[in-house]
C-alpha positions in Angstrom: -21.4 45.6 40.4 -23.4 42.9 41.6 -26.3 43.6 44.4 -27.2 41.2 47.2 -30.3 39.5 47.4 -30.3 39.0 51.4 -30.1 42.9 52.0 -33.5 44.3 53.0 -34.1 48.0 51.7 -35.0 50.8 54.6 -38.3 52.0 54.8 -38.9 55.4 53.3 -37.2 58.3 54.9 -39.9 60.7 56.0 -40.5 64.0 53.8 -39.7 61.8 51.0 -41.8 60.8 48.0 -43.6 57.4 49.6 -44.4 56.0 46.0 -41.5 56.5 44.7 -38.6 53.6 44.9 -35.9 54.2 47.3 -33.4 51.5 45.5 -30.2 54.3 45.7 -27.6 53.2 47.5 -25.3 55.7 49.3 -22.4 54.5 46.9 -24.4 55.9 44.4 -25.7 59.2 45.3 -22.3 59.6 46.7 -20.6 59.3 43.1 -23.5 60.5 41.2 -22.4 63.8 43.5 -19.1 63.6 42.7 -19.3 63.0 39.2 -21.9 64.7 38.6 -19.8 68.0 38.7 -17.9 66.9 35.5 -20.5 67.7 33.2 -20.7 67.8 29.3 -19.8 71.6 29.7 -16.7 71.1 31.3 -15.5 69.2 28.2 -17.0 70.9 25.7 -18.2 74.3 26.2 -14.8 75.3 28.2 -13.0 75.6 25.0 -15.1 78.8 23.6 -14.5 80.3 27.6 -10.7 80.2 27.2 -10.8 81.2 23.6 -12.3 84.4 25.0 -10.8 85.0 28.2 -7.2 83.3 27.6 -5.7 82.5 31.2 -7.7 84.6 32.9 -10.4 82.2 32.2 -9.4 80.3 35.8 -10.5 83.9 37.5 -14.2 83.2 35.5 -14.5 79.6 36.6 -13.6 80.6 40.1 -15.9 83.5 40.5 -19.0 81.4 38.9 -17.8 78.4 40.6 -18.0 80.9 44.0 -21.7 81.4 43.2 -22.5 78.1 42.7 -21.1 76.5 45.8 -23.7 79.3 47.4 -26.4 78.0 45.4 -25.8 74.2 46.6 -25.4 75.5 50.3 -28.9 77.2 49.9 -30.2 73.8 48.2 -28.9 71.6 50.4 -30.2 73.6 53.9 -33.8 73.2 52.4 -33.5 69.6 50.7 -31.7 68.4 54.3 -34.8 69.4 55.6 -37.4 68.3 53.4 -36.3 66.0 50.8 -38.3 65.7 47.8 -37.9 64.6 44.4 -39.5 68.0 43.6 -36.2 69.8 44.8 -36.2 73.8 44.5 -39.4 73.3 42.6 -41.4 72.0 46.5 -39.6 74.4 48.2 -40.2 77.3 45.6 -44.2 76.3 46.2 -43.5 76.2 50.2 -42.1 80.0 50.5 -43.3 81.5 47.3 -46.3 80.0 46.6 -47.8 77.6 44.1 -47.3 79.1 41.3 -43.5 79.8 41.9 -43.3 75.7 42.2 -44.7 75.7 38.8 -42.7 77.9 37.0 -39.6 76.6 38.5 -40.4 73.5 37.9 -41.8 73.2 34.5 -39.0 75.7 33.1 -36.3 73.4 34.6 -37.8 70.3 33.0 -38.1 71.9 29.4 -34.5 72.8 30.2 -33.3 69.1 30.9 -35.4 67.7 28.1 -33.8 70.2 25.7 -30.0 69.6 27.3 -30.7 65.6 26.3 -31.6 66.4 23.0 -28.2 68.5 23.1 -26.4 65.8 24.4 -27.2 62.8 22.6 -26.6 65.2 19.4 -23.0 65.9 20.7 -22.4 62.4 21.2 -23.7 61.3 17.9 -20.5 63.9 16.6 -17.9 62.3 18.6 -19.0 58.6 17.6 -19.3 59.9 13.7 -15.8 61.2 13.7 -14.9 57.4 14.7 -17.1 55.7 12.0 -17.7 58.5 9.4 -20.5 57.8 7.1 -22.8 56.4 9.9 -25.8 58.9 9.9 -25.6 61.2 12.9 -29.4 61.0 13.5 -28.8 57.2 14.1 -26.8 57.6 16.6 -29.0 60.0 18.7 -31.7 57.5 18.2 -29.7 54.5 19.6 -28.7 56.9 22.5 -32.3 58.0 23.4 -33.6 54.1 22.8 -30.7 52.5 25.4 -31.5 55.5 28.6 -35.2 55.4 27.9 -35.5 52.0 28.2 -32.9 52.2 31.4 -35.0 54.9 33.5 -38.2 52.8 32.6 -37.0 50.2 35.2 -36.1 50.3 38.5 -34.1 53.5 40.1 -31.0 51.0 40.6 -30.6 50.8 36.9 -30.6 54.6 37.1 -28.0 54.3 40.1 -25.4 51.6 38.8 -25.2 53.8 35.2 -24.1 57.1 37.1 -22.3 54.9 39.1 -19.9 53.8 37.1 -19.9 57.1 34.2 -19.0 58.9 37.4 -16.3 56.7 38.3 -14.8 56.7 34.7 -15.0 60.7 34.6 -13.4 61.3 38.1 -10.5 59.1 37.3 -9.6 60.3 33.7 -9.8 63.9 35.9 -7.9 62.7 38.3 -5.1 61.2 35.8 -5.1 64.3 33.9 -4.5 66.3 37.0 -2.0 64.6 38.0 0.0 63.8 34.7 -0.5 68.2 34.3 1.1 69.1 37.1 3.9 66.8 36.9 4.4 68.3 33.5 4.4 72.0 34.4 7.0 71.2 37.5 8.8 69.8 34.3 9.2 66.2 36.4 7.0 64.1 33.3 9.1 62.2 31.2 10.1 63.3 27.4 8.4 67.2 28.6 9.5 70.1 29.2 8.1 72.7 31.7 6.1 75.5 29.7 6.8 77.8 32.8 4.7 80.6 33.1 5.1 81.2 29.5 1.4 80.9 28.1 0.0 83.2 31.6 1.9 85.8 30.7 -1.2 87.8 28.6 -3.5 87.0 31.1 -6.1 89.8 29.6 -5.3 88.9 26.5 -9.2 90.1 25.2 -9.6 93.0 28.1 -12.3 92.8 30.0 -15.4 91.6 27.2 -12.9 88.4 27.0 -13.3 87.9 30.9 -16.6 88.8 30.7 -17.7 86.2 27.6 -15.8 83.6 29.7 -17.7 84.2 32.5 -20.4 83.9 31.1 -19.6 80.2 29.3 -18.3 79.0 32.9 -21.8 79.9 34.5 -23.6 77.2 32.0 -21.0 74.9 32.3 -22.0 74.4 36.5 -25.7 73.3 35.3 -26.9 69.2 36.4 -25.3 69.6 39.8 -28.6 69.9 40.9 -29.6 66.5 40.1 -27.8 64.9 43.0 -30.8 66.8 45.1 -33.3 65.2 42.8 -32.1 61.7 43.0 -31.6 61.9 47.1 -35.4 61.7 47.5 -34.7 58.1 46.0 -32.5 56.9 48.4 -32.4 55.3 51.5 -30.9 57.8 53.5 -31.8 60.8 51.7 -30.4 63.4 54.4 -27.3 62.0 54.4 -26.8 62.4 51.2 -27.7 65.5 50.3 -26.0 66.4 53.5 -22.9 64.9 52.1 -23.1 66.0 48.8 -23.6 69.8 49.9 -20.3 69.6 52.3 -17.8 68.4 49.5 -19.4 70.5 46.8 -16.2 73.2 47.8 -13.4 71.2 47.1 -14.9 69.1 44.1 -15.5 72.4 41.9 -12.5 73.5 43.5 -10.5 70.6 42.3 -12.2 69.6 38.6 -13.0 72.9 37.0 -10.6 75.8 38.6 -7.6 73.6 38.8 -8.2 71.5 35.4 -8.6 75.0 33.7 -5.9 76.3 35.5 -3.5 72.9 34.0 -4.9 73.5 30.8 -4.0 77.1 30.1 -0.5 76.7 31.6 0.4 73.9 29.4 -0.9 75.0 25.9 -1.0 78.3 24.4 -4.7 79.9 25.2 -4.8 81.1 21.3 -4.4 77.9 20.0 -6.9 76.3 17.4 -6.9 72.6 18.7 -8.2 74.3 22.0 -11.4 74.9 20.5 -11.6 72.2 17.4 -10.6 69.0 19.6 -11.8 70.3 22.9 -9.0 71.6 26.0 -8.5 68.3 27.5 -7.6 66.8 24.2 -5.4 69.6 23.0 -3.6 69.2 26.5 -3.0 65.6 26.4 -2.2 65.8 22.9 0.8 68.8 23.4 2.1 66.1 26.4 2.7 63.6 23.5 1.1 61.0 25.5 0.1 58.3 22.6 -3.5 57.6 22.0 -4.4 60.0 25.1 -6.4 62.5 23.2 -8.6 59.9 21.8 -8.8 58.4 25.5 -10.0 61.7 26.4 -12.5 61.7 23.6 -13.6 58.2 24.8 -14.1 60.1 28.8 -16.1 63.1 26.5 -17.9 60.6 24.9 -19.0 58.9 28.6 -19.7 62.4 29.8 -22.3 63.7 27.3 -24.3 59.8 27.8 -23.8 60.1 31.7 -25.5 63.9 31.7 -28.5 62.2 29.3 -29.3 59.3 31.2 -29.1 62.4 34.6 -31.4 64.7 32.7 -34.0 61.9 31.5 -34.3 60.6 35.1 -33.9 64.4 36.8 -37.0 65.6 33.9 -39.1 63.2 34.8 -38.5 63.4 38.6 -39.3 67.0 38.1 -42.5 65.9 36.2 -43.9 63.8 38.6 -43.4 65.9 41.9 -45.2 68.5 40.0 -48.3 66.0 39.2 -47.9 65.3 42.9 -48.4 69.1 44.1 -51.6 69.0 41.7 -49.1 71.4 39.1 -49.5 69.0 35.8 -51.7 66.1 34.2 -52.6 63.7 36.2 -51.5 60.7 34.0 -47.8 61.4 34.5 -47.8 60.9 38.0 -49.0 57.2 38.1 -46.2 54.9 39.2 -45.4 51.5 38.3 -42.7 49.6 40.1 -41.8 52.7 42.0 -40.8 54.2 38.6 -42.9 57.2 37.0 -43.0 55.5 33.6 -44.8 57.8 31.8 -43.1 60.7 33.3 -40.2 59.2 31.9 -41.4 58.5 28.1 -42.9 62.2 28.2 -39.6 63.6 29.4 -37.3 61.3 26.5 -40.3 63.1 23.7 -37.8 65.6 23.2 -34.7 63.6 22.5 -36.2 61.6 19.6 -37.5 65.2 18.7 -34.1 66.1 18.1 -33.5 62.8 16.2 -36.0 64.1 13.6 -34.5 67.4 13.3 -30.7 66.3 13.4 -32.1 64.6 10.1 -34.2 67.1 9.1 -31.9 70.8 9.6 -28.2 69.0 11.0 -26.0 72.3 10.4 -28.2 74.7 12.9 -30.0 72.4 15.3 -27.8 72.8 18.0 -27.2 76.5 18.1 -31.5 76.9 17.9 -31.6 74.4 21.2 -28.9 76.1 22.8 -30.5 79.7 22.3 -33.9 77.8 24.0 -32.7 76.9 27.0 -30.7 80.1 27.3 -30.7 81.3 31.0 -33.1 79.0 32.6 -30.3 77.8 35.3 -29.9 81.4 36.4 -34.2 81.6 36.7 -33.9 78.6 38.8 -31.2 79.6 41.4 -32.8 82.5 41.9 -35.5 81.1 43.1 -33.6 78.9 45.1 -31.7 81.7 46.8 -35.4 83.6 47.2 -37.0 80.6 48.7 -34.2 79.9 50.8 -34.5 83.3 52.3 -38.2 83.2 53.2 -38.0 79.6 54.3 -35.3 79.5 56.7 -36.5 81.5 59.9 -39.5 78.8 59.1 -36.9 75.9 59.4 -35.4 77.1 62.4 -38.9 77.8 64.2 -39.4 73.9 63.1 -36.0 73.2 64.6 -36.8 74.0 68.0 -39.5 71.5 67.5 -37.5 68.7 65.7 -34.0 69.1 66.8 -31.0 68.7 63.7 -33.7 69.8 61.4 -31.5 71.7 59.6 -28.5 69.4 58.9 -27.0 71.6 56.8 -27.0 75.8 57.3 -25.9 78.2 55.0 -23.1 80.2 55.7 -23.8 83.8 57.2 -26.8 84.0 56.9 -28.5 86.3 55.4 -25.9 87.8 53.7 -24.2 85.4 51.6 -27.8 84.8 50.4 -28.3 88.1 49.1 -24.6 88.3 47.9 -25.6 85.3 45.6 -28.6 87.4 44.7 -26.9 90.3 43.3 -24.2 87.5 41.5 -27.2 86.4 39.3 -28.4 90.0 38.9 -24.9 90.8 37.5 -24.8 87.7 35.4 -28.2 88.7 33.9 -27.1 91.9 33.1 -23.7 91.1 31.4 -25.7 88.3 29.4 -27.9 91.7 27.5 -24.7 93.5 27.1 -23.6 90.8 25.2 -25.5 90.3 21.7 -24.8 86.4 21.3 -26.0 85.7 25.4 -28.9 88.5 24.3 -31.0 86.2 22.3 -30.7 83.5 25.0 -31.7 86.2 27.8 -35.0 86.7 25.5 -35.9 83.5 24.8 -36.0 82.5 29.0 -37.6 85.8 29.6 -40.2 85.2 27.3 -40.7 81.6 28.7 -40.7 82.3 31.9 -42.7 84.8 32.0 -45.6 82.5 30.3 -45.0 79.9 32.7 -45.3 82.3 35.6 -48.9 83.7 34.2 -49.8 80.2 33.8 -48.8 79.3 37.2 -50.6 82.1 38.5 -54.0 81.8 36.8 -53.6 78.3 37.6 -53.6 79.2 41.6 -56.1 82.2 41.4 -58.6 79.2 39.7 -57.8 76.7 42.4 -58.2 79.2 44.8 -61.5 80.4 43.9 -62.7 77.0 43.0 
């Protein structure tokens, strides 16, 4: 979509990174929220959480989607009030201390770097099965080369991407809602109505099913932070965030809980296409719609690009806030046409990492990555919910001196807080019951806890010094 020349940009919104460009447009962050809901996981890793939990897998999605709804109303109370391209990581260094910022931080940037590297290797296997014989590792490459060189220019660049993945996603959604439902009321023609046939074994794997799904739907919710990131950038960054917060609700409502709940009423939860094409496809596929399963593959395809080109331009956000607050080299925080270049190339190192090793090891690169990143998205909301509790009697104290401070509140305060709390506790605790979520548990533990000494040593020095 073309821009016009004659429009002159707002100043900075105060609270908000000054060097930084502030080229998003409300049109953006507004899609880039609503998009950016329908991640990669949705797709693809909501296959595995049927296969395990059967129908019942709507019940997981609804009670992870419950706890991540809290954990955007907690976000968006503290980034309403201070926006910063920091996010959680700023206001983790405002109530915990510096060294929480740090850990925060730099664990939630070697968890984007790591999810592009996943992601441009999951696209490279969607683009193979098209043209088999083109080398995977290619592919990758190509897909690393086009969003690096995109989130080296200006933030618009950034914007009009997400802009318009976003608006594919939500309308093949939308169009696959809708053509669902008028299949199960039996109103679609050349289908006939499954019923409530395939809900009848709703437990079909107990409780460890429901569990195992759970689990899956938790890591599915990661990126929606992003929208949080990328409002620092904008010229109304508030607003946005405001606006993105509010509608959080019905969009998880709407894309995961009711496409899971189409999906699992029109094909049989046991099925082996649920899990070898992906849900979406084996649901468009059972409607005999022609071509639509390779459509969906097409809206797959767009999804796993869309969450690279968010996680290259989140990381290096991330990056450079933390350079900012003094919490990283120096060198990555320099700024050239409002864009943190080298922030950027740093954060795509990764990526073209994984180009090597998709070369190198192609049969167990993904499930290594995958056991890396493990639970950081569970380390990060809780110290969202943490620094949400400490900061807000601070927020309201600053709201008798800046009235609307906070534009957005958290419901019931403190208690929903604390509910979320024990949520991630739980999830934590189901993931070392479980031996393949066990090894991921580890893995972040043992990260996190070297980030946190490092953080702290790191602010004992300063301190002294």
């Amino acid at each position: 979509m073309p821009h016009s020349t004659t429009q002159v940009e707002k100043p900075p919104a105060q609270g908000a990174d000054a060097s930084l460009s502030h080229g998003l447009k409300q049109r953006h962050l507004s899609m880039i929220a609503l998009g950016g809901v329908i991640g990669a996981g949705l797709f693809v890793g909501s296959g595995a959480a049927i296969a395990a939990a059967g129908p019942s897998v709507v019940v997981a999605y609804a009670l992870s989607g419950l706890l991540v709804m809290l954990v955007m109303r907690m976000l968006g109370e503290m980034s309403a009030a201070h926006p910063s391209s920091g996010s959680f990581s700023a206001h983790a260094e405002r109530a915990i201390g510096p060294w929480a910022g740090f850990t925060a931080g730099w664990s939630f940037w070697v968890l984007l770097c790591t999810a592009v590297g996943l992601e441009g290797i999951g696209a490279a296997k969607i683009v193979t099965g098209w043209l088999p014989g083109t080398p995977e590792w290619a592919w990758v490459a190509l897909f690393m080369a086009v969003f690096c060189v995109t989130n080296l220019a200006a933030v618009r660049n950034f914007g009009e991407f997400e802009f318009w993945f976003a608006a594919l996603k939500v309308g093949a959604i939308g169009l696959f809602l809708v053509l669902g439902v008028l299949a199960i009321a039996g109103v679609l023609p050349g289908t006939d109505s499954p019923g409530t046939a395939h809900l009848a074994d709703f437990l079909p794997n107990g409780g460890e099913g429901l569990i195992v799904g759970l689990l899956a739907s938790v890591f599915a919710y990661g990126g929606l932070e992003t929208v949080t990131i990328a409002a620092a950038e904008s010229q109304d960054p508030v607003r946005g965030v405001a606006s993105a917060v509010r509608t959080a609700m019905w969009r998880i409502a709407l894309f995961y809980i009711g496409s899971m709940a189409v999906i699992v009423t029109l094909v049989p939860w046991d099925s082996k296409e649920v899990v070898e094409q992906g849900p979406y496809v084996a649901a468009l596929d059972h409607l005999g719609i022609p071509g639509a399963g390779q459509v969906m593959n097409v809206v797959v395809l767009a999804a796993l690009l869309s969450a690279m080109n968010a996680n290259i331009y989140g990381s290096s956000r991330i990056a450079y806030s933390l350079v900012e607050r003094g919490q990283g080299p120096k060198a990555l925080g320099r700024v050239s046409a409002g864009v943190p270049r080298l922030a950027v190339l740093t954060s795509c190192v990764f990526g073209f990492v994984c180009v090597v090793l998709s070369y190198w090891r192609p049969d167990d690169v993904f499930p290594w990555l995958l056991n890396m990143i493990g639970a950081v998205i569970l380390v990060v909301w809780i110290f969202i919910a943490v620094s949400q509790l400490l900061l807000r009697r601070r927020l309201e104290r600053e709201e008798r001196e800046t009235p609307q401070q906070l534009v957005v509140r958290m419901w019931a305060f403190p208690y929903l807080t604390w509910l979320a709390l024990a949520g991630m506790t739980a999830v934590f605790v189901l993931m070392a019951r479980e031996a393949d979520t066990r090894v991921q548990l580890y893995s972040t533990g043992g990260m996190t806890a070297v980030l946190a000494a490092a953080g702290y040593l790191r602010q004992r020095r300063r301190a002294g010094g």
